[in-house]
C-alpha positions in Angstrom: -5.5 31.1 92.2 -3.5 34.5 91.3 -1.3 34.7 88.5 1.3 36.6 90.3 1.2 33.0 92.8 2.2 30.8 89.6 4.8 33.1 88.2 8.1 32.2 89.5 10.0 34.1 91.4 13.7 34.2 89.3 14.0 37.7 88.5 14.3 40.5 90.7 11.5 43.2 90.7 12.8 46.5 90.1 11.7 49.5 91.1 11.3 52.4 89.1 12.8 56.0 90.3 10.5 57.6 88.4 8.9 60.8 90.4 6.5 63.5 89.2 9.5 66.2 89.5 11.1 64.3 86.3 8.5 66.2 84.3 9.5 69.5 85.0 12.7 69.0 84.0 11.9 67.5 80.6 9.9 70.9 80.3 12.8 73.2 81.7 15.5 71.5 79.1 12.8 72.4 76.2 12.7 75.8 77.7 16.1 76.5 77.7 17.2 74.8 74.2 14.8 77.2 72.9 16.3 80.5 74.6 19.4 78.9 73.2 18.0 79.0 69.4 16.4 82.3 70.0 19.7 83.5 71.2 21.8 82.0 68.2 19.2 83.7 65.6 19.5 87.4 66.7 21.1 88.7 63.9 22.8 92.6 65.0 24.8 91.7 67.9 25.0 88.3 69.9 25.0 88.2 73.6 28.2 85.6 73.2 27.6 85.3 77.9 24.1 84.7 77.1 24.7 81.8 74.6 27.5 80.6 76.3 25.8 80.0 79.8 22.8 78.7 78.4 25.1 76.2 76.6 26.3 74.8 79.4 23.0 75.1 81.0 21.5 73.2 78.2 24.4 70.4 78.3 24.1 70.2 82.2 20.1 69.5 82.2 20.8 67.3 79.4 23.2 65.2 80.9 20.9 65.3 83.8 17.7 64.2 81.7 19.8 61.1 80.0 20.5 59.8 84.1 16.9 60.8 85.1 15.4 58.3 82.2 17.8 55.3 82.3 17.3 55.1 85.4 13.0 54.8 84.6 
């Protein structure tokens, strides 16, 4: 009748975490790697704070992103 009826029922279904939200932060890591570079190319003086928060800023919704898509 169905094919879901004649497939057998061995592996688990999984469920995906994905949420709409996951977007946004794709978009707010792009934002901030590109203050970062804008940052690093000013060429008379350096805000060295600046760079170094969004550095960590950067790393932290990187980290976050790699979690966010294994677990897709």
């Amino acid at each position: 009748m169905y094919f879901a009826e004649t497939v057998p029922v061995t592996e688990a279904a999984v469920e995906s975490t994905y949420t709409n939200f996951d977007i946004f932060m794709v978009i707010f890591t792009v934002l901030i790697a590109i203050g970062l570079v804008r940052l690093l190319m000013q060429r008379p003086r350096k805000n060295v704070l600046a760079i170094g928060f969004s550095t960590v800023a950067l790393l932290v919704f990187l980290i976050a992103d790699y979690k966010m898509v294994s677990g897709w």
